[in-house]
C-alpha positions as CSV (number, residue, x, y, z in Angstrom):
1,X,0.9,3.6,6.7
2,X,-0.3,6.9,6.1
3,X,3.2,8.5,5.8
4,X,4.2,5.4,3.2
5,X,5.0,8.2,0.9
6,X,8.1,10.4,3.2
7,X,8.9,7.1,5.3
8,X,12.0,5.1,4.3
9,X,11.7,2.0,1.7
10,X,13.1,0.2,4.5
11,X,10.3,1.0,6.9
12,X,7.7,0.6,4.1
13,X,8.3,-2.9,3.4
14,X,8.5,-3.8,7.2
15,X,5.5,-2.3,7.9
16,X,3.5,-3.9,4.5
17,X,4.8,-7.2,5.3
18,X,3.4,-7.1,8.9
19,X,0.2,-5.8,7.3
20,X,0.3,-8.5,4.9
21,X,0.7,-11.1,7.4
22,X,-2.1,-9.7,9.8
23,X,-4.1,-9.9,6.8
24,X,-3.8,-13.8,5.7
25,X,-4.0,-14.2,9.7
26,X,-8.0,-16.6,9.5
27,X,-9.8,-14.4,12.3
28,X,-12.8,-12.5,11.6
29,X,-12.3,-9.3,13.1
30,X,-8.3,-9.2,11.2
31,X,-10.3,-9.7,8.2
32,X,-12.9,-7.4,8.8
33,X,-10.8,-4.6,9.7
34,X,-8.0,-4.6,7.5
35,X,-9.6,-6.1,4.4
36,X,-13.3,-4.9,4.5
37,X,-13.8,-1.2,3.0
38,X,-17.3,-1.0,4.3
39,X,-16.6,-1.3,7.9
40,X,-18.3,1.2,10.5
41,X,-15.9,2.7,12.9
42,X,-16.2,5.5,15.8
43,X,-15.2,9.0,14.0
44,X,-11.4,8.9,15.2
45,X,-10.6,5.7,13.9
46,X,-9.6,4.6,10.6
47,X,-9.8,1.7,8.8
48,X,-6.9,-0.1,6.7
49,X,-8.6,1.3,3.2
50,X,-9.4,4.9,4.2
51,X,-5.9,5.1,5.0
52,X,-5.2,3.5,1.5
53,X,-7.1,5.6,0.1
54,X,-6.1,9.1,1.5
55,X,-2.5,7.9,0.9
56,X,-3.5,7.4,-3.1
57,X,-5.1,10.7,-3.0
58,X,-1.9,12.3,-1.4
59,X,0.2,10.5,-4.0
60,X,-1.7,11.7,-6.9
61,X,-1.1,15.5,-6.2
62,X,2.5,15.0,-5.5
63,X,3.1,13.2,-9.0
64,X,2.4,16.1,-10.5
65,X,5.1,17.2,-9.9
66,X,7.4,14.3,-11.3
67,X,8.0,14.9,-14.9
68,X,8.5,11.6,-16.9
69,X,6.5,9.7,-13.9
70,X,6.8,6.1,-15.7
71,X,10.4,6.0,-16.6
72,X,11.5,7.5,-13.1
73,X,9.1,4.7,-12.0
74,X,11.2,2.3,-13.9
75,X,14.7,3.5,-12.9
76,X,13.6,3.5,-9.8
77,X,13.1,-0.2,-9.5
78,X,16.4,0.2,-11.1
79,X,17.6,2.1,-8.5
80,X,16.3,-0.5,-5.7
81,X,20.0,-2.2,-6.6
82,X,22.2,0.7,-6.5
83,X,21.7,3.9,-8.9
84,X,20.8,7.4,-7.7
85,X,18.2,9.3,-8.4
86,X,15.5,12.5,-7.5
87,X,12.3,12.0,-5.4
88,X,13.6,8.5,-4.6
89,X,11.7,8.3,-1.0
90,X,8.2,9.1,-3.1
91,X,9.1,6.7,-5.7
92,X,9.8,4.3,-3.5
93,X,6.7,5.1,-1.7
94,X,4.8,4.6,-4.7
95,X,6.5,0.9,-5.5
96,X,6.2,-0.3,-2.1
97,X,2.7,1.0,-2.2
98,X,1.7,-0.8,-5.8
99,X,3.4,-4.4,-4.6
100,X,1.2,-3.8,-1.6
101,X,-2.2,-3.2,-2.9
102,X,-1.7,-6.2,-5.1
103,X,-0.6,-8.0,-2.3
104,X,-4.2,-6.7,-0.2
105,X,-5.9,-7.4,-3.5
106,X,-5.0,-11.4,-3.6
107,X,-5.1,-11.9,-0.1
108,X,-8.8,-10.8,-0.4
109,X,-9.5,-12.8,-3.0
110,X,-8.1,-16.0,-1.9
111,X,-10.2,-15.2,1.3
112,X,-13.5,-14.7,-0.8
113,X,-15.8,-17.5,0.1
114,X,-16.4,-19.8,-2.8
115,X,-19.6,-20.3,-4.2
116,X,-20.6,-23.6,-4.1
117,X,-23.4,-25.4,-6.1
């Protein structure tokens, strides 16, 4: 996950759909490893969101230099069905790595106990 940005599209949504799945997966320690932030763990390991989040950090020194960011971002998705174009592995990266964070996002919530009065 923490190469999502050099690592082929291909790859990337393998790897995010497994992540996805682990994710729905209903057992505790799936859930809180991959979808709490908070989570205590030894020095040499890393959780699911610090991963995330150096990955994010990563990505938003290497936009800098894209020029035009949003319409490259938009042929790109374009260019998912055929067209070339420049920095196509980080703007891939980038896709794959929006759908999946929205992904994360409802997965968490759906998981969210319900308040119930």
């Amino acid at each position: 996950m923490g190469r999502l940005l050099e690592q082929p599209y291909e790859l990337n949504l393998q790897l995010t759909a497994v992540l996805s799945r682990l994710s729905a997966f209903s057992h505790p320690l799936l859930h809180e490893y991959l979808l709490n932030p908070y989570i205590h763990l030894s020095q040499s390991s890393r959780s699911l969101f610090s991963v995330l989040i150096r990955v994010m950090g990563e990505l938003m020194q290497r936009i800098q230099q894209v020029s035009n960011l949003s319409e490259r971002l938009l042929n790109t998705r374009r260019a998912l069905l055929g067209l070339p174009l420049d920095h196509l592995t980080l703007l891939k990266g980038v896709i794959v790595l929006e759908e999946f964070c929205k992904e994360l996002a409802a997965i968490a919530f759906v998981k969210l106990p319900q308040d119930q009065d």
